[in-house]
C-alpha positions in Angstrom: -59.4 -59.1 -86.1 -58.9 -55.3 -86.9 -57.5 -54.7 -89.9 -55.2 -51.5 -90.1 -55.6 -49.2 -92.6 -53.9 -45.9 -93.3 -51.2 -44.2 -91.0 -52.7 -41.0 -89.4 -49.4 -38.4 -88.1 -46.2 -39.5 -88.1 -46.5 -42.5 -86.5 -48.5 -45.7 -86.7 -51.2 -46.4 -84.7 -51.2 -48.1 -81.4 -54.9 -49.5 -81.4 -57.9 -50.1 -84.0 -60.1 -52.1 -81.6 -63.5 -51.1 -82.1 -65.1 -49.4 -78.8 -66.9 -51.9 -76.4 -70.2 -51.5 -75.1 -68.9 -50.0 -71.8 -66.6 -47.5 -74.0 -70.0 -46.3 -75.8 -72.0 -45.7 -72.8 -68.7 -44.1 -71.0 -69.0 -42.0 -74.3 -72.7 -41.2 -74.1 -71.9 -40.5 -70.2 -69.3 -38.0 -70.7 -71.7 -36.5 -73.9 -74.6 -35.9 -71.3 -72.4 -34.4 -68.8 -71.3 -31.9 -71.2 -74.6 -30.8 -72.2 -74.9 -30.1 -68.3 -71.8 -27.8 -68.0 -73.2 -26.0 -70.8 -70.9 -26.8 -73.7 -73.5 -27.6 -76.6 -75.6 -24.8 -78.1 -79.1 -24.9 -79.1 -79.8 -25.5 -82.5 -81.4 -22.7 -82.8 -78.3 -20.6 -82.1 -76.7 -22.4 -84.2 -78.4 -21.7 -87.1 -78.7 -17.8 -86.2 -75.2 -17.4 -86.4 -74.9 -19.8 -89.9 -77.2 -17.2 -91.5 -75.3 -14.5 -90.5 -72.3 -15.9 -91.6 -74.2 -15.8 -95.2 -74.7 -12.4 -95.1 -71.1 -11.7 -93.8 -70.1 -13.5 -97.2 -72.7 -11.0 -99.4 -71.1 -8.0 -97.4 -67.5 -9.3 -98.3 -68.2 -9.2 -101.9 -70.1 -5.9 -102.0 -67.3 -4.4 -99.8 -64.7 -5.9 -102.5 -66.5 -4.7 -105.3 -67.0 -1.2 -103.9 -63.5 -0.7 -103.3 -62.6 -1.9 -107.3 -65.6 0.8 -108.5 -63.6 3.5 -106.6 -60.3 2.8 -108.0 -62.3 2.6 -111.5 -61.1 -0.8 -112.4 -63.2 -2.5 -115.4 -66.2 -4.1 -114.9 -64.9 -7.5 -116.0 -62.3 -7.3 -113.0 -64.9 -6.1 -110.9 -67.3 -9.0 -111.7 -65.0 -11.4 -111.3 -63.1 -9.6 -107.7 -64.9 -12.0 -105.9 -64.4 -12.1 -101.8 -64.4 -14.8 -99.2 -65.1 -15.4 -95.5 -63.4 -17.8 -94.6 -63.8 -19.1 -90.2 -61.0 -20.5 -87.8 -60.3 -21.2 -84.3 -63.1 -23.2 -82.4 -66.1 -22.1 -84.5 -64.1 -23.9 -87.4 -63.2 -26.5 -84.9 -66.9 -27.5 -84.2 -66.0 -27.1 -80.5 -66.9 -24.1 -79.2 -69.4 -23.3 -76.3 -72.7 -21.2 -76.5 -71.9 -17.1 -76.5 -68.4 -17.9 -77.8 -66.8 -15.5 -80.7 -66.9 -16.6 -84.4 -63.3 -15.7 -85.7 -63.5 -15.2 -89.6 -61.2 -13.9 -92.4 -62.2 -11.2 -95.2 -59.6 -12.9 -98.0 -59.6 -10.0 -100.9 -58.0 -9.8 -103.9 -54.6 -7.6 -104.4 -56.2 -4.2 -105.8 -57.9 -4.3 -101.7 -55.9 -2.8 -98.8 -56.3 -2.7 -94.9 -56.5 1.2 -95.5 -59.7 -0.1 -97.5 -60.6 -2.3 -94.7 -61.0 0.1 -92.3 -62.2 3.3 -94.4 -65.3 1.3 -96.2 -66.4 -2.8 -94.6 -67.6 -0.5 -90.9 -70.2 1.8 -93.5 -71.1 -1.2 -95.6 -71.5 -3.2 -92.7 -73.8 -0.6 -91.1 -75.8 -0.5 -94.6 -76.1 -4.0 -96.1 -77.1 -5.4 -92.2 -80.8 -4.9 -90.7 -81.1 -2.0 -88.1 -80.1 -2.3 -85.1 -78.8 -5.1 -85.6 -74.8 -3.9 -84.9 -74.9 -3.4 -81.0 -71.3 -2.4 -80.7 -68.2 -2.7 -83.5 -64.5 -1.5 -82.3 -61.9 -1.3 -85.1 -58.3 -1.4 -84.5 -56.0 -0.3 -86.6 -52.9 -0.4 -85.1 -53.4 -4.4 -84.7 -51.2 -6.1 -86.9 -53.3 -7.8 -88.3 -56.3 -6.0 -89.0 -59.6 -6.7 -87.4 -63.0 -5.3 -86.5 -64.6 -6.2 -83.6 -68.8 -6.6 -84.0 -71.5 -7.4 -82.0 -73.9 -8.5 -84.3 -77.9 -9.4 -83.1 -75.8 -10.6 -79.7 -73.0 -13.2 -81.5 -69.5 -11.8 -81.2 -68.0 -11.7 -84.6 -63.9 -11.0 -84.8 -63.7 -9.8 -88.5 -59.8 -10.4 -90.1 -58.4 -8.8 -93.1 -55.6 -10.5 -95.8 -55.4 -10.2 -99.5 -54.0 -12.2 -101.9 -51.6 -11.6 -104.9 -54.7 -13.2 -107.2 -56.9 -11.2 -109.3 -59.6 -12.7 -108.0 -61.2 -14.8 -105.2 -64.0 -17.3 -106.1 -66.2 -19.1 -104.3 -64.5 -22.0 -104.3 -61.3 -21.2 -102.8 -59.3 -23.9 -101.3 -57.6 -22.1 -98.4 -54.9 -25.2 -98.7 -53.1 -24.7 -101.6 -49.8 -23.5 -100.7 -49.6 -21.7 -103.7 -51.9 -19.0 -102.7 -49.1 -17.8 -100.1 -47.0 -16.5 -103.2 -46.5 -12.8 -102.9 -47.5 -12.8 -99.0 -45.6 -10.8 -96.5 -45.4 -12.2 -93.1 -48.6 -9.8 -92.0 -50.9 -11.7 -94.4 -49.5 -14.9 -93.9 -50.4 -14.6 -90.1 -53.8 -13.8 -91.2 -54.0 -17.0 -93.7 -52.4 -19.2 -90.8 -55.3 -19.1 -89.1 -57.8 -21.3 -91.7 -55.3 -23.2 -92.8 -54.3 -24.7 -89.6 -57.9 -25.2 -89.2 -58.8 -26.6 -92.5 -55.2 -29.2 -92.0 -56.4 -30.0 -88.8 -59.4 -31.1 -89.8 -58.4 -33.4 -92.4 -55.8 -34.9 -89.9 -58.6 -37.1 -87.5 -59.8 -40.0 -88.8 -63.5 -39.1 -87.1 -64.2 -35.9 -86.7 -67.1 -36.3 -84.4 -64.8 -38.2 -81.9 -62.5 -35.0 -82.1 -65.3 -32.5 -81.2 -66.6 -34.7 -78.4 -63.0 -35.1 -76.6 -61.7 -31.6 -77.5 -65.0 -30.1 -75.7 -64.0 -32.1 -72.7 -60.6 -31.2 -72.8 -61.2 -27.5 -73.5 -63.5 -27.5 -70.6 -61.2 -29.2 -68.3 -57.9 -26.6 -68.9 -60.3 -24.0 -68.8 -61.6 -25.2 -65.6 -58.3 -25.8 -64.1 -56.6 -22.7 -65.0 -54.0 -24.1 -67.8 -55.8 -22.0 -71.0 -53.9 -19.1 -72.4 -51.2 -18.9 -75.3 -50.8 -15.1 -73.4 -49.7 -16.4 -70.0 -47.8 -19.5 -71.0 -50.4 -22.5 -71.5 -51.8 -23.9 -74.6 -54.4 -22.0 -76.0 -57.3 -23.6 -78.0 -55.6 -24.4 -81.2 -53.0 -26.0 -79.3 -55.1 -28.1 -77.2 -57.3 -29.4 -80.3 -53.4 -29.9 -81.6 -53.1 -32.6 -78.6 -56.4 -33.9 -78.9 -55.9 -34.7 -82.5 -52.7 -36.6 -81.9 -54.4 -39.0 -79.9 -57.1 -39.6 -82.0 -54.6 -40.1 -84.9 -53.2 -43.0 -82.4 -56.5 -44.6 -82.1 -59.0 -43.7 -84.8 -61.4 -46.1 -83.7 -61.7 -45.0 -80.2 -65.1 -43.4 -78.8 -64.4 -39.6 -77.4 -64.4 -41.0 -73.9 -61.8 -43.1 -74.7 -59.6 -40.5 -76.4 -60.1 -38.1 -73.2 -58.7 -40.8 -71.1 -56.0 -41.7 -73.2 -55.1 -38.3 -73.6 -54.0 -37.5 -70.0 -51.7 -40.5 -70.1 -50.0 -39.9 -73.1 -49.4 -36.3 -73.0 -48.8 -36.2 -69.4 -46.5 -39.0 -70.1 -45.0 -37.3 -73.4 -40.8 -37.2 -73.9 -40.5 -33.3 -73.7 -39.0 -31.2 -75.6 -39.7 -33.6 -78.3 -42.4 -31.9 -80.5 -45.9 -33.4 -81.6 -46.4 -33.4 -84.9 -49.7 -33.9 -86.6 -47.9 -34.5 -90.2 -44.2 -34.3 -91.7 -42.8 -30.8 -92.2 -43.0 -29.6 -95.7 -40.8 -27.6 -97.9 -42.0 -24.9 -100.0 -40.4 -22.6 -103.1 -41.1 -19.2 -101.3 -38.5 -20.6 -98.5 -40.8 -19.0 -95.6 -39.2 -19.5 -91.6 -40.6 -22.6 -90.2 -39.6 -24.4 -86.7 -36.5 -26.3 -86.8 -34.6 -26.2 -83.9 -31.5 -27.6 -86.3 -31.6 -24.2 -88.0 -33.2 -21.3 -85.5 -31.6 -21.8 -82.0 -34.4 -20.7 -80.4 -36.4 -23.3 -81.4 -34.4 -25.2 -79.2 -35.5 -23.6 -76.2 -39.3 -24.0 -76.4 -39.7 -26.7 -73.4 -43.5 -28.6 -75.1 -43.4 -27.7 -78.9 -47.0 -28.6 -80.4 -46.4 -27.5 -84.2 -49.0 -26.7 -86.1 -49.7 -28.8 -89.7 -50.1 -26.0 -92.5 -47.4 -24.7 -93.4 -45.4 -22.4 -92.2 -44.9 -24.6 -89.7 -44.9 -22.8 -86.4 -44.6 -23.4 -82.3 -47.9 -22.9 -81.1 -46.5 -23.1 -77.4 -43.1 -20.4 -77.4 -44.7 -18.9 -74.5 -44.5 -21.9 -72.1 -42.1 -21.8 -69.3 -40.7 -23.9 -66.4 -43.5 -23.3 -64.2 -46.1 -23.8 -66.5 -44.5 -26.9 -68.0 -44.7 -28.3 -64.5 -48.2 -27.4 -63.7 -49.5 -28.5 -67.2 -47.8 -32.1 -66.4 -49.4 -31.8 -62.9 -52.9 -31.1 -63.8 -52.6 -34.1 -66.5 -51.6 -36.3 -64.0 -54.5 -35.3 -61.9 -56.7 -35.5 -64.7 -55.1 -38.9 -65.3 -55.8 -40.5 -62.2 -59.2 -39.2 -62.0 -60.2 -40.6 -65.3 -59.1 -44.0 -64.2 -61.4 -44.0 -61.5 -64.2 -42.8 -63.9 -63.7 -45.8 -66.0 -63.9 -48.1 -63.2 -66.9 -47.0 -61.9 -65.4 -45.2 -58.5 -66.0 -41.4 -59.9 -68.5 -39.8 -62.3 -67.3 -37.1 -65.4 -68.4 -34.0 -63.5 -65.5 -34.6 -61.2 -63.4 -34.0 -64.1 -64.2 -30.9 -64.3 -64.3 -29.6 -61.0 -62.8 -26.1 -60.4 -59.4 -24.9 -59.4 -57.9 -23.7 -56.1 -56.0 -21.1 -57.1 -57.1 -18.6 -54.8 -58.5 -20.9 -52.6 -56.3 -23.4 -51.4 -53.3 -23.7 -53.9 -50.8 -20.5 -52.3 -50.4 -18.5 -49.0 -48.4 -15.4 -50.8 -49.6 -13.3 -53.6 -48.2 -10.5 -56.1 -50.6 -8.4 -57.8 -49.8 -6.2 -60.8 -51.8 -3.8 -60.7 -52.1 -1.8 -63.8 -54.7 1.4 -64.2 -55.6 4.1 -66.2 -57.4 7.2 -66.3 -59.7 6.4 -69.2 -61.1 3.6 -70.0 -59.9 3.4 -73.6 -56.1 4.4 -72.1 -56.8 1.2 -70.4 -57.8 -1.5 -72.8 -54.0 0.1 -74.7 -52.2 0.0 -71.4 -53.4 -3.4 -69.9 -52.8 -5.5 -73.0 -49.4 -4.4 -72.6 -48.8 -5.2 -69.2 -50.3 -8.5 -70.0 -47.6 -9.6 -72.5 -44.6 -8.3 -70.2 -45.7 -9.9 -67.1 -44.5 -13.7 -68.2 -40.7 -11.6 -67.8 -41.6 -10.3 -64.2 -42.1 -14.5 -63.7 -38.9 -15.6 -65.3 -37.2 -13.3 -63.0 -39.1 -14.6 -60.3 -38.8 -18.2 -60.8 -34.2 -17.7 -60.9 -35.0 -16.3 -57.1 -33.9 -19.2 -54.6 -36.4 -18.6 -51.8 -39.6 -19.4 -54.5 -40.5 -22.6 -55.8 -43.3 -21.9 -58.0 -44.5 -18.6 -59.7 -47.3 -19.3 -61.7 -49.5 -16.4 -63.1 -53.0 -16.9 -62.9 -54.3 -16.7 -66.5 -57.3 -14.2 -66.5 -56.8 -10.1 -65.6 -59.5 -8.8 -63.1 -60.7 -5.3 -64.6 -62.3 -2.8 -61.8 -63.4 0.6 -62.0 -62.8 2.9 -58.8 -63.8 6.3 -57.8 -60.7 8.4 -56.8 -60.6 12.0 -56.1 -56.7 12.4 -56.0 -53.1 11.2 -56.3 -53.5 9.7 -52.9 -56.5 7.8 -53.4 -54.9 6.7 -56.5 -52.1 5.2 -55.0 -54.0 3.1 -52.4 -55.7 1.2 -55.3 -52.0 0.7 -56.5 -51.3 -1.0 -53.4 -54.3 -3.0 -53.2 -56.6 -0.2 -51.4 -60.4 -1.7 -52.5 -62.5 1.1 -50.5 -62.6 3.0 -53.9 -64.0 0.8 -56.0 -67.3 1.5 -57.6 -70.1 -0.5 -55.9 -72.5 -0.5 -58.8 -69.7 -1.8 -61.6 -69.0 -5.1 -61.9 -65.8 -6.8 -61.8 -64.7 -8.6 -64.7 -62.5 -10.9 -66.2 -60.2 -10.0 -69.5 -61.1 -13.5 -71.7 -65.1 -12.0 -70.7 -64.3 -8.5 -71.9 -63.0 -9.9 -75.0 -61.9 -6.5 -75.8 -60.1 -6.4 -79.2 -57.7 -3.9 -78.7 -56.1 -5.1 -75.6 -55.9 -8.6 -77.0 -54.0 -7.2 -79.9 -51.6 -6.0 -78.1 -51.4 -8.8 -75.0 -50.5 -10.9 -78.2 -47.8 -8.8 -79.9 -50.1 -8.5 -82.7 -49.5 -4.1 -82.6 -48.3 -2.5 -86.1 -46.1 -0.4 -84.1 -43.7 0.0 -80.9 -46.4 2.9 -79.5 -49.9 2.3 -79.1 -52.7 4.5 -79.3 -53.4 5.7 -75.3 -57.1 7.0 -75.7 -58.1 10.3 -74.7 -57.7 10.3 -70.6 -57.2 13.2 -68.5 -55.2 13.0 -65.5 -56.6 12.7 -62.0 -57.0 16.5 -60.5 -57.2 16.8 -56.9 -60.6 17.3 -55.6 -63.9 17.3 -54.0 -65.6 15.2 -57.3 -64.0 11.5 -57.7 -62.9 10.5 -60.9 -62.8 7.0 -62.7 -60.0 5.5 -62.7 -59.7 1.9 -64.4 -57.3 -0.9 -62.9 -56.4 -4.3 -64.5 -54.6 -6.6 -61.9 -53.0 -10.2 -62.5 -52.0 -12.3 -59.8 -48.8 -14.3 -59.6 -49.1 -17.2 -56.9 -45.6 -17.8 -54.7 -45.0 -20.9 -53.5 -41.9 -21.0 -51.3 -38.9 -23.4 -52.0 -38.6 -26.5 -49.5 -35.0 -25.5 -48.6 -35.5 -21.5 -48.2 -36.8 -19.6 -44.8 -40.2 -18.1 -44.6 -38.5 -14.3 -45.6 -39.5 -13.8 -49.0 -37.9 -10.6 -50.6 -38.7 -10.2 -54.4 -38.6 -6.1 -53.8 -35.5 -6.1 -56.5 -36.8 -7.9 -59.2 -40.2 -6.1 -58.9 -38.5 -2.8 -59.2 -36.3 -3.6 -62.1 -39.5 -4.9 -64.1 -41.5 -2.0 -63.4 -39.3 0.8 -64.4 -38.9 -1.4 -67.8 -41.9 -1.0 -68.3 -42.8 2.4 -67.8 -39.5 3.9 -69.1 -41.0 2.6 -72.9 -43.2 4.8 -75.5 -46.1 3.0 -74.0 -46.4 4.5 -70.3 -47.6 8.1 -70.4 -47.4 9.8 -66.8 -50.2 11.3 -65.1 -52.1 8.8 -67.4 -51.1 5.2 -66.9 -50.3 3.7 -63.6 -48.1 0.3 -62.5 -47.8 -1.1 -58.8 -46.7 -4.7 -57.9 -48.3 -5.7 -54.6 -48.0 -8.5 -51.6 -51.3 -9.9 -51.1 -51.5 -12.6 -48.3 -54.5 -14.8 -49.3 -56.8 -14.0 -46.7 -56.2 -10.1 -48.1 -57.3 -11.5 -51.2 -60.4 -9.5 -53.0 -63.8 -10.9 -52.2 -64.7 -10.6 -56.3 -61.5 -13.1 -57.4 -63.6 -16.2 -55.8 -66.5 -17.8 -57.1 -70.0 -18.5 -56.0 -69.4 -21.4 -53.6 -65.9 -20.1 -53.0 -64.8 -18.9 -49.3 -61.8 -16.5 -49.0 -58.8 -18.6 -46.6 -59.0 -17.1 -43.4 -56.6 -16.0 -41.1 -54.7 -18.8 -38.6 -54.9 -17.6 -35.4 -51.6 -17.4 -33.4 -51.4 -19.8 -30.6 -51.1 -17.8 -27.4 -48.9 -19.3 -24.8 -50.5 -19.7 -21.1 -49.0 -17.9 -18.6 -47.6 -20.0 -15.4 -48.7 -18.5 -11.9 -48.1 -19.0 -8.5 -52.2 -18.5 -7.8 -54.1 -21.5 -8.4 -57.1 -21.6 -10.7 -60.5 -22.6 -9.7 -60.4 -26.6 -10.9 -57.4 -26.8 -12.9 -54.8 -28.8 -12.1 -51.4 -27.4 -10.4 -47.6 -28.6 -11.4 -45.3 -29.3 -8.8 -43.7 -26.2 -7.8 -47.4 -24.2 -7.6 -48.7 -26.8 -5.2 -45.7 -27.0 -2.9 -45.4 -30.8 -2.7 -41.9 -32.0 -1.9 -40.4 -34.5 -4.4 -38.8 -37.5 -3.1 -35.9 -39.3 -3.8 -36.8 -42.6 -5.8 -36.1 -45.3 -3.1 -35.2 -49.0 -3.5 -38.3 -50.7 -3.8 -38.5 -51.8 -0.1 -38.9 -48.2 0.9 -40.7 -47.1 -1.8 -44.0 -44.9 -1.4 -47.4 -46.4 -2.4 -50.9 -45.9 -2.8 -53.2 -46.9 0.2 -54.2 -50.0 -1.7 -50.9 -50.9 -3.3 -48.5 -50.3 -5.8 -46.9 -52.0 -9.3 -43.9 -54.0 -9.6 -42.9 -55.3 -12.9 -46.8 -54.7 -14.2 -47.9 -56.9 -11.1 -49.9 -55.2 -8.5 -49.0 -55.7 -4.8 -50.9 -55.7 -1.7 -49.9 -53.2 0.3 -49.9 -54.2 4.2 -51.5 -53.0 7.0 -48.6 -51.3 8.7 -47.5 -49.7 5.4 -50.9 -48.5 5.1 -50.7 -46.8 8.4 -47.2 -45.3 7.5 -49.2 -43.8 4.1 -51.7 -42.2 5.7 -49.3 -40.1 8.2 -47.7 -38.5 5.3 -50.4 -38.2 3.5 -52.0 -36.3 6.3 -48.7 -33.8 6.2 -49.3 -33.0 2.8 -52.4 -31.9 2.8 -52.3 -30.0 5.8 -49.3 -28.6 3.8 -52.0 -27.4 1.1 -54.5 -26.2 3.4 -56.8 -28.8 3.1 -59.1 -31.6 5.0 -57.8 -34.7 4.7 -60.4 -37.8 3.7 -58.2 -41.1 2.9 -61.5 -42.9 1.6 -62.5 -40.2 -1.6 -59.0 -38.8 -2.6 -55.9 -40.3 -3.1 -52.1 -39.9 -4.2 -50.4 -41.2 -6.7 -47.3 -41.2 -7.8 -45.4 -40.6 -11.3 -42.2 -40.4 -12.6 -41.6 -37.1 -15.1 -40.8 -37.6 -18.7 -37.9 -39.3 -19.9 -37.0 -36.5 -21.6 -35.8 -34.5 -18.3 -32.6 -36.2 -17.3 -33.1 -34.8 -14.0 -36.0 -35.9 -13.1 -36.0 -39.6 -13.9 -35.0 -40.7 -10.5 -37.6 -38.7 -8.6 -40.9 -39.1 -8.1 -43.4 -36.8 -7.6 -47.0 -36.5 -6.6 -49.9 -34.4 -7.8 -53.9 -34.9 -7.3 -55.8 -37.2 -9.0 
């Protein structure tokens, strides 16, 4: 008999049955077939990058205690400064894939600024690492919260800045105590969120191994399907390992196969808009804004609240909309019912995780927002803010009565083109893909990673304008230019009750002069075009190896009647001249030579009939021009479709 033991969440378990045999082998099953897609890393990765997270941690010290020697503080505060790195996201998680990011936090004490941040951790980076070792480091200032992107002996490393109102910062920090958000504006308690959600989450499973096993799986499958990306209105990671860990809180005996299985039903299944909640909401004395749909009305409008644990309690899922609420409950039902088959034998785990259909199967009509630049830098700026305005052009879209689904595809595709002028440009606006450069390849924006775009795809920008690069407009002439596009498709899915015309010209327009009317758009340097792409138009580089682009359905030509018979084929009544008699009581009816049916029963028919058969028979095909030979062709006679009132009472004859 299980014995119950504490209550993980908010609610009490449903099940502490131990797994069964067939539950550890399903496990060890769906274990293996992650290794195949490539989700575990090798150990010796995985010890590369723990070293050089120790090193990040001697750098953040140096670079705290360089920063106190220049303001001449004592050498007791700058002993005891201290510094931590603290990591988040998946890499915290333990469930992230091989040539994922590592997303870490510089915590410094008050005396330490982001002006600080900036100005001295890139040169003491540079110095206290080996040489060579930094292939590429991009900081951004204008992100809200600071950050450095690095390259470091090929591990991407996505270096945060906070301080705290503290003296100091030892070793030993415990990221949890609520205490150490005293002081904080909202900037660096963003920053802190990002551990501490972690950390909470963490201490919220009852076996963390189960966790990391399902939320690979899971991670893989939205990934794989297309739902993945807090940007474009799906859960991102964090909320996802949000999910995973409620199910695990309702059985925390369960093997990670059977938490993956569980976990379509249950969230598929889930009474939306009621929230999941890893742990009670907590008050706190510094009376920061958490999510509470009694007090903030626009809580109330978030349609699948997943609320994160540490507190400030926030809605890790604002961005999710109508359409991607229904195609997030869609793809668990799939998921569902394809689990249910894996546990009874009838489908393997790789099935799980097959591909989507977006471009291949799932739509017939297309938008693509194109969005280019004349720099490359001018680009990364301008993109990321298309990005976070285009879940607006899909509201829009989605109140239009003719469409019955919108749904944005989550990933940008960034090309690079050679134009020579204004007109060349504007062809690549509308879709044009001569231009592009043959020797660049096309890439997705989650591959680019690039920090600056994300920054500002996630609202995360210090201010309303954003740093545009250092492009030059396009000057007609002989020598082509780059020219950099970022395009996102949007999927249209007519409504059951509208006609095939499809006219979304209106809202398109209204969205697009929004957008380039802010501080953002610079003319002659920046570019927007919204575009109808049928899916056999689509580019080749959006589909996958494996992956065939739809082709066109031909139109069905009608044939043409004519009076001129054709070699062998058969001719209709008024081509071949026959007359059409009158149907006749069945005394005087016609027959074949051998007989005819009555009432499914076949007659003999007689001699003198017979006689009386052939005579017309010979007038009809002298009629046609023909020989007649009674033994090796014969008539027949049947009655038109019941359709064609007219015709019922006639019959006719035709060739057999």
């Amino acid at each position: 008999m299980a014995v119950q033991q504490r209550q993980w969440g908010t609610t009490p378990s449903i099940s502490w049955t131990l797994p069964t045999e067939k539950e550890v082998l399903q496990n060890e099953e769906l274990t293996e077939e992650l290794k195949r897609q490539g989700q575990y890393e090798a150990p010796g990765e995985t010890e590369k990058k723990q070293q050089l997270l120790v090193q990040l941690q001697r750098i953040a010290i140096e670079f705290v205690k360089h920063v106190c020697r220049r303001n001449n503080l004592p050498q007791s505060i700058i002993d005891s400064a201290g510094g931590k790195i603290f990591t988040y996201g998946s890499y915290r998680l333990g469930a992230y894939a091989p040539g994922s990011d590592i997303d870490t936090l510089v915590v410094a004490p008050r005396h330490v600024t982001r002006e600080d941040f900036f100005e001295h951790m890139p040169s003491i980076l540079e110095r206290m690492l080996p040489p060579g070792a930094i292939e590429e480091m991009k900081p951004v200032p204008e992100a809200y919260v600071p950050i450095i992107k690095l390259m470091i002996n090929g591990t991407d490393i996505d270096l945060n800045f906070t301080r705290l109102a503290v003296s100091s910062v030892p070793w030993d920090l415990d990221v949890k105590d609520t205490n150490l958000l005293r002081g904080l504006d909202d900037r660096e308690l963003r920053a802190l969120n990002g551990p501490r959600v972690a950390d909470e989450l963490l201490q919220l499973v009852p076996q963390k191994k189960t966790f990391r096993t399902a939320l690979r799986a899971i991670k893989l499958w939205a990934q794989r399907r297309a739902v993945y990306g807090n940007i474009v209105g799906f859960p991102g990671g964090v909320a996802w390992g949000m999910l995973v860990a409620r199910v695990c809180q309702l059985y925390p005996q369960a093997t990670g196969s059977v938490i993956v299985m569980k976990f379509f039903r249950i969230i598929g299944r889930w009474n939306w808009p009621q929230p999941i909640l890893l742990k009670e909401s907590e008050d706190h004395p510094i009376q920061a804004r958490v999510w509470n749909p009694r007090l903030y009305p626009t809580d109330k409008y978030h349609l699948m609240p997943i609320i994160t644990p540490a507190y400030p309690a926030m809605c890790a899922t604002h961005n999710i909309g109508p359409t991607t609420k229904k195609i997030i409950i869609q793809e668990l039902e799939r998921g569902g019912d394809i689990t249910d088959k894996i546990s009874f034998g009838r489908l393997q785990w790789k099935d799980l995780f097959q591909k989507h259909t977006y471009f291949t199967k799932d739509y017939k009509y297309y938008l693509s927002i194109i969005s280019g630049s004349t720099s490359k830098d001018a680009q990364a700026s301008w993109s990321g803010f298309v990005e976070s305005k285009v879940r607006l052009l899909v509201q829009s879209l989605e109140g239009q009565g003719s469409i019955g689904v919108a749904r944005l595809f989550n990933k940008g595709f960034a090309r690079e083109h050679r134009c020579k002028d204004e007109d060349e440009i504007e062809a690549v606006l509308h879709g044009d893909m001569q231009y592009q450069a043959t020797n660049v390849k096309t890439e997705t924006t989650d591959s680019i990673n690039d920090p600056r775009h994300n920054a500002i795809a996630e609202g995360n920008v210090d201010a309303a304008t954003i740093a545009n690069g250092d492009g030059k407009t396009v000057q007609n002439g002989s020598s082509p230019h780059a020219f950099y596009t970022t395009t996102y498709y949007v999927g249209i899915e007519l409504a059951q009750d509208s006609t095939k015309k499809l006219d979304v010209s209106e809202q398109s327009r209204d969205w697009k002069e929004q957008q380039c009317r802010t501080a953002n758009f610079e003319d002659g340097r920046n570019y927007l075009n919204i575009a109808a792409t049928r899916s056999y138009d689509l580019p080749l580089d959006v589909f996958g190896p494996g992956e065939e682009r739809p082709t066109r359905a031909k139109k069905k030509v009608p044939i043409k009647k004519t009076s001129v018979p054709i070699q062998g084929q058969k001719r209709n009544i008024s081509a071949s001249g026959m007359e059409v008699w009158p149907k006749l009581p069945m005394a005087k009816r016609p027959e074949t030579l051998d007989g005819f049916f009555l009432d499914n029963e076949r007659h003999e028919t007689s001699p003198i009939r017979r006689h009386k058969i052939i005579k017309r028979m010979k007038a009809v095909t002298l009629a046609l021009g023909e020989s007649f030979i009674p033994q090796s062709r014969y008539l027949s006679f049947t009655q038109k479709a019941a359709g064609d009132s007219e015709a019922q009472n006639l019959m006719v004859i035709h060739r057999v």
